[in-house]
C-alpha positions in Angstrom: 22.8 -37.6 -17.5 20.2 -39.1 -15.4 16.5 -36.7 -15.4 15.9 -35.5 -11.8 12.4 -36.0 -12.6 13.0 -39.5 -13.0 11.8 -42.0 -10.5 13.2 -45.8 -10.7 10.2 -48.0 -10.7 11.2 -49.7 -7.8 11.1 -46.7 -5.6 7.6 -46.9 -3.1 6.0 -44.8 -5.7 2.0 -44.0 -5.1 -0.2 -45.0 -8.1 -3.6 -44.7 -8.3 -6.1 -42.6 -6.1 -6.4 -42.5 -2.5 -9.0 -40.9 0.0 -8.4 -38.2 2.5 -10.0 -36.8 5.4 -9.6 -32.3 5.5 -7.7 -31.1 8.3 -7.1 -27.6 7.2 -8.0 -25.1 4.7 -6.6 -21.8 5.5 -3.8 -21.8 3.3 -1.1 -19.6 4.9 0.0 -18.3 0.9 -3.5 -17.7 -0.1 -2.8 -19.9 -2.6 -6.6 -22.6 -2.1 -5.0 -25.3 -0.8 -5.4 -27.9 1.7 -3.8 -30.4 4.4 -5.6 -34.2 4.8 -4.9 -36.8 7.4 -4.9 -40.2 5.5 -7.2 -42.5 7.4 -5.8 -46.0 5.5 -2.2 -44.4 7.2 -3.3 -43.1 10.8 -4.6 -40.5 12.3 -1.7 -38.6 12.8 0.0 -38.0 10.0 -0.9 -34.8 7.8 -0.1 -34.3 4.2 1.9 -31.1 2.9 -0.3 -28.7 1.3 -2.8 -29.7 -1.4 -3.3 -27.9 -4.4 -7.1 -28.0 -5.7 -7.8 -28.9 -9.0 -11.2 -26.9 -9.8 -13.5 -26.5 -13.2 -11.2 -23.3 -14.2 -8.7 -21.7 -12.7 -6.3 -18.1 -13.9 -5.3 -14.9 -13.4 -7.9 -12.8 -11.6 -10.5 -15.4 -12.5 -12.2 -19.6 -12.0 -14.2 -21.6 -9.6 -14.0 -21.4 -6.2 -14.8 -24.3 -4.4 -12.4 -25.0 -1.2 -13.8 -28.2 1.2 -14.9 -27.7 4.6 -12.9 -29.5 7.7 -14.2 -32.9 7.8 -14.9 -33.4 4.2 -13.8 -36.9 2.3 -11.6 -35.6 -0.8 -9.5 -37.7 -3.4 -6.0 -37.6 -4.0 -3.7 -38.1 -6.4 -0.1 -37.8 -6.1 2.3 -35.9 -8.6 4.6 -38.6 -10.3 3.6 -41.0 -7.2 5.6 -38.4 -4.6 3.3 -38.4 -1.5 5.0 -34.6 -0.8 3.2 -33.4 -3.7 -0.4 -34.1 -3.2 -3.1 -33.1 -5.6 -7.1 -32.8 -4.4 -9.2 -34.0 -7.7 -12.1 -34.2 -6.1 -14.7 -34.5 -3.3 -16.9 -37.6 -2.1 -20.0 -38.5 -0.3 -20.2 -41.3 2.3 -22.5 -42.7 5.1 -21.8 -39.7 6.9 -21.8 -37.0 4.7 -24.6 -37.3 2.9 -26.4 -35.8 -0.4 -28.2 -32.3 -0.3 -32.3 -32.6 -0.7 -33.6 -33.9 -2.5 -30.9 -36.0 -3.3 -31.6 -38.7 -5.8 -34.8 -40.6 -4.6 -36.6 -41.7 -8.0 -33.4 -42.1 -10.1 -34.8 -39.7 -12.8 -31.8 -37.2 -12.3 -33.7 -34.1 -12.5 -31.9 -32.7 -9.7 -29.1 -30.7 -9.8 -28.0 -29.0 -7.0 -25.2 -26.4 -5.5 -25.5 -26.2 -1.8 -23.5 -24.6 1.1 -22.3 -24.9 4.5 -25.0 -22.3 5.5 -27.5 -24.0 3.5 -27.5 -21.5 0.9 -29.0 -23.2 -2.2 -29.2 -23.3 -5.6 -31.5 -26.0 -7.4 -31.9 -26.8 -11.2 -35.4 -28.9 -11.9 -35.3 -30.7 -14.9 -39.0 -32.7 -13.6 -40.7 -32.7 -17.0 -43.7 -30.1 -17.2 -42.6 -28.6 -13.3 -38.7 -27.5 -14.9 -37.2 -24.5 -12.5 -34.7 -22.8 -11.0 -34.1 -21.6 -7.8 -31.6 -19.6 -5.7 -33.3 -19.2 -2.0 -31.3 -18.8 2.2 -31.0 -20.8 4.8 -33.7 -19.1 6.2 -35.7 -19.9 2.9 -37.6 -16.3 3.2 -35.4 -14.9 0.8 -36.0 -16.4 -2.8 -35.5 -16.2 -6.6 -37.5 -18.7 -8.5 -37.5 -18.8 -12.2 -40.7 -21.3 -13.4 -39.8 -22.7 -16.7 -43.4 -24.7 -17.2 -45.2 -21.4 -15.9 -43.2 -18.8 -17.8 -42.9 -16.6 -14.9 -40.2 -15.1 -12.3 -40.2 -15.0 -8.8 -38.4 -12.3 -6.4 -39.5 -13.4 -2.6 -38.6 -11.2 0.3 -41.2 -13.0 2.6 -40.1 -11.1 6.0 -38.0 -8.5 4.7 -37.1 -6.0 2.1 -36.3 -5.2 -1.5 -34.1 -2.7 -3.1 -33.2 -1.7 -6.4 -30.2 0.9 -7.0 -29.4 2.2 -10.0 -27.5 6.0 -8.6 -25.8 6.8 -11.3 -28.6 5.4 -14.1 -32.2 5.0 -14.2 -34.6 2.1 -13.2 -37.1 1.1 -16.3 -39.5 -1.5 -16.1 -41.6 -2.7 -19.4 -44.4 -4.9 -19.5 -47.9 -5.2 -21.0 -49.6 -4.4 -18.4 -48.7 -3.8 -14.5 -50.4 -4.2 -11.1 -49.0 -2.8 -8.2 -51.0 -4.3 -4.5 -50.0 -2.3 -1.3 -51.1 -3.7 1.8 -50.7 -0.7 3.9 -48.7 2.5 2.7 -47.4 3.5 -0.3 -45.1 6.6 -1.0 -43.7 8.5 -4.0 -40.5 10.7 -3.5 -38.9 12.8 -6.9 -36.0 15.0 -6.0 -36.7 16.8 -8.9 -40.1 16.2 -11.1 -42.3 13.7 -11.6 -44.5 13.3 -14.3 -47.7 10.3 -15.8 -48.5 10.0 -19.2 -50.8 8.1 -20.7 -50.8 7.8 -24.8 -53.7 5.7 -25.6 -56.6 5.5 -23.1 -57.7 7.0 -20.0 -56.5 7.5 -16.4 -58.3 6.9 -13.3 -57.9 7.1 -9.9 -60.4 5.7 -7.2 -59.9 6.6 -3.4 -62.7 5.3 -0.8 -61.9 7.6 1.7 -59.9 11.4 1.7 -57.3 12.7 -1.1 -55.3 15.6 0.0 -52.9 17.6 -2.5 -50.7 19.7 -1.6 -48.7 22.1 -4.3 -46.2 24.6 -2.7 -46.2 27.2 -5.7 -48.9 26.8 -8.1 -51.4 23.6 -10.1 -52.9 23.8 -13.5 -55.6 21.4 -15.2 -55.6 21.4 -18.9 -58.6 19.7 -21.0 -61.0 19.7 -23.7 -64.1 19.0 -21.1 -63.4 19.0 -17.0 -66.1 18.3 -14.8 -66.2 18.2 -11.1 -69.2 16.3 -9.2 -69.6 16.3 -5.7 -72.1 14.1 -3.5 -72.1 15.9 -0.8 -70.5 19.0 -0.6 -68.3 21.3 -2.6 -66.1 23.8 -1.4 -63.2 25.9 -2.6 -61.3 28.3 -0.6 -58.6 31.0 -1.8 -56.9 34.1 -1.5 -58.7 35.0 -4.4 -60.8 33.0 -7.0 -60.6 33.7 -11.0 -63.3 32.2 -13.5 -62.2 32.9 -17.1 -64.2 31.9 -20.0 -62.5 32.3 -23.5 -66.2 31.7 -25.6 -69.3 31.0 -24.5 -71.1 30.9 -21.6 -70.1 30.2 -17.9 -72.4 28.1 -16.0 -73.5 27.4 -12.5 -76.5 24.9 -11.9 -77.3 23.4 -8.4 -79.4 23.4 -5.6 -79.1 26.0 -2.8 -76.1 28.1 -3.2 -74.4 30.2 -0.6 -71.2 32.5 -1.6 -69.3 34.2 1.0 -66.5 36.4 -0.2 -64.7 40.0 0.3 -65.3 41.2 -2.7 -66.7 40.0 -5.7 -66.4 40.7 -9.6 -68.0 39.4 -12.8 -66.2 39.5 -16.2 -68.3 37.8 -18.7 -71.2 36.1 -20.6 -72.3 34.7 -17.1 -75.5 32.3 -16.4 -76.5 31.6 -13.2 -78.9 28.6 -13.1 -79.4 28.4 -9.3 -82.8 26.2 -8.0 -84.7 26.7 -6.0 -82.4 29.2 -3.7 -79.1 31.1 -4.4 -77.6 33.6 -1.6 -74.6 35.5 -2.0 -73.5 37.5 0.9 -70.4 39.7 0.0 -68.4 43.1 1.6 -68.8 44.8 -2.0 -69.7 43.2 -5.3 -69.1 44.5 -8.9 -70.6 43.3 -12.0 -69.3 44.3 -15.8 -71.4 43.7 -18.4 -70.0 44.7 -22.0 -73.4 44.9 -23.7 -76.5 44.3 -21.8 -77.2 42.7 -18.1 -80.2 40.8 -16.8 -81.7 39.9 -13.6 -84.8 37.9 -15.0 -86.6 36.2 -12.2 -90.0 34.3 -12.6 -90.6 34.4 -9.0 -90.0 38.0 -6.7 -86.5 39.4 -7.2 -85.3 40.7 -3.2 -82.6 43.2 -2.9 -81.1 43.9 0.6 -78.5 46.4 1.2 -77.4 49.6 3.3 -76.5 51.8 -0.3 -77.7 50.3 -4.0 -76.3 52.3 -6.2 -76.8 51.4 -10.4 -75.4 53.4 -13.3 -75.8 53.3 -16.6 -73.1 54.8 -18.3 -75.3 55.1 -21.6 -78.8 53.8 -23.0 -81.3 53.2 -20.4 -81.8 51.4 -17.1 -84.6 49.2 -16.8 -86.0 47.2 -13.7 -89.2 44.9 -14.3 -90.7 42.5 -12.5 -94.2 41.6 -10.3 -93.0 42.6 -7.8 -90.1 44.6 -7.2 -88.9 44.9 -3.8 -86.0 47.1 -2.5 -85.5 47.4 1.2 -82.4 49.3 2.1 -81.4 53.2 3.5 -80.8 54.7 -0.2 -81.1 53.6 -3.7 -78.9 55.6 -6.5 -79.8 55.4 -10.2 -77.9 57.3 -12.9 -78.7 56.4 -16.5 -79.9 59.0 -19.4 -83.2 57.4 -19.1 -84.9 55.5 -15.6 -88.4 53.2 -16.3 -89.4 50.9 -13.1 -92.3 49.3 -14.5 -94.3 46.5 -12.3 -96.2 44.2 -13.8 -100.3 45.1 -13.4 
């Protein structure tokens, strides 16, 4: 019995490779293949469809590389039957020419994967310049990865770039890190945000204003803090709490004014104030466990509409060179009373 696949020898069988011209790449099957016109034929016959043959090709899976209209592709045919055409490849020409840089020097350190669009990517093999690049059309959009410098490049010259993770988190390691805003930069947490730092110190320089703005409550925490103002120093509240757990609380400065409501003192309190403290205040009360001192080397001036000073045991004492009370009415309970001026 004769094999249907068999083809007599003497038939017009087509050996060999032959060149064709694209004339149509939208396979109706979905299926990547192709229709040529054979220009050593004429221009007016087309082939049946083409089948590609790619780098790798499956289920779900392979290259794909389909030619453009126009483009110069090789042929083979399957058992020499032109109605079975097979595309093996594409070719350059005179008119379709290699993408830049081409192949100037004839080092071969060029290899390169470009598009219609002009969409490029470019492996360097140049000896001590080796790199690899992925960048647009409009070349403002880049990924550069420097062999001989060791480094990676994300460009987004005009435009933006986002990373996503919604579902996972975002973590960048390095040795060290330098982030340069030209203009604006802006943190948002939906929940909490937090800095640590393990080893060192932090720091944080601004040349003009810092505003912060806590809807429910702040708290510092430290071994030491200190605050130094320049120029001026000002804190405004509902109400203001000093709390000392040991030791001695201390205020030390030039002229100091304190304007408040009301005012109360809780503690082993020193007041270092030079050369002028004023404290104007609706009503002021000051606790003093043990003992409390006014000590003044210069005259001590007391101004108000009632004074009024108890001593709820032991004595009540009021020196000074000196002493000088202007107001309506001075009260003064104690189980013993000395004013004694100096001279």
């Amino acid at each position: 019995m004769l094999n249907p696949d068999y083809r007599d020898p003497d038939d017009d069988a087509l050996d060999g490779v032959f060149v064709g011209i694209v004339t149509n790449n939208k396979d109706p099957d979905n299926l990547g293949r192709i229709k040529v016109r054979y220009p050593w034929l004429d221009d007016a016959t087309e082939s049946h469809w083409a089948r590609l043959a790619t780098l790798y090709a499956g289920k779900d899976r392979g290259s794909y590389f389909v030619p453009e209209v126009g483009d110069e592709v090789l042929l083979v045919f399957e058992r020499g039957d032109m109605n079975s055409p097979f595309v093996i490849g594409s070719l350059w020409n005179g008119v379709d020419e290699l993408p830049e840089p081409g192949h100037p020097d004839g080092e071969n350190n060029h290899k390169v994967f470009e598009t219609r669009a002009g969409h490029k990517l470019t492996f360097d093999d140049t000896g001590g310049a080796e790199c690899i690049s992925l960048v647009d059309s409009s070349l403002n959009n880049r990924l550069v990865i420097d062999v001989a410098g060791d480094s990676i490049t994300l460009l987004a010259a005009t435009g933006d770039i986002y990373i996503r993770a919604p579902a996972g988190s975002v973590n960048f390691e390095s040795k060290t890190m330098a982030v340069n805003v030209e203009t604006t930069k802006e943190h948002t947490s939906g929940v909490s945000h937090s800095i640590t730092v393990s080893a060192s110190n932090y720091t944080e320089t601004v040349d003009s204003g810092k505003t912060l703005t806590v809807g429910s409550s702040t708290s510092r925490s430290a071994q030491n803090i200190a605050i130094a103002a320049s120029s001026q120093l000002s804190s405004t509240g509902g109400s203001a709490k000093v709390s000392t757990s040991g030791g001695a609380a201390m205020i030390q400065s030039g002229p100091v004014t304190q304007l408040v409501g009301s005012s109360e003192a809780k503690a082993k309190v020193v007041f270092d104030c030079s050369p002028v403290k004023t404290w104007t205040v609706g009503s002021a009360v000051l606790h003093a466990e043990g003992a409390a001192t006014l000590d003044t080397s210069a005259p001590l001036t007391v101004m108000a509409g009632m004074l009024s000073v108890e001593a709820k045991s032991g004595q009540f004492s009021l020196l000074g060179s000196p002493i000088i009370h202007l107001g309506g009415l001075i009260n003064v309970k104690a189980d013993q009373v000395a004013f004694k001026p100096g001279g």
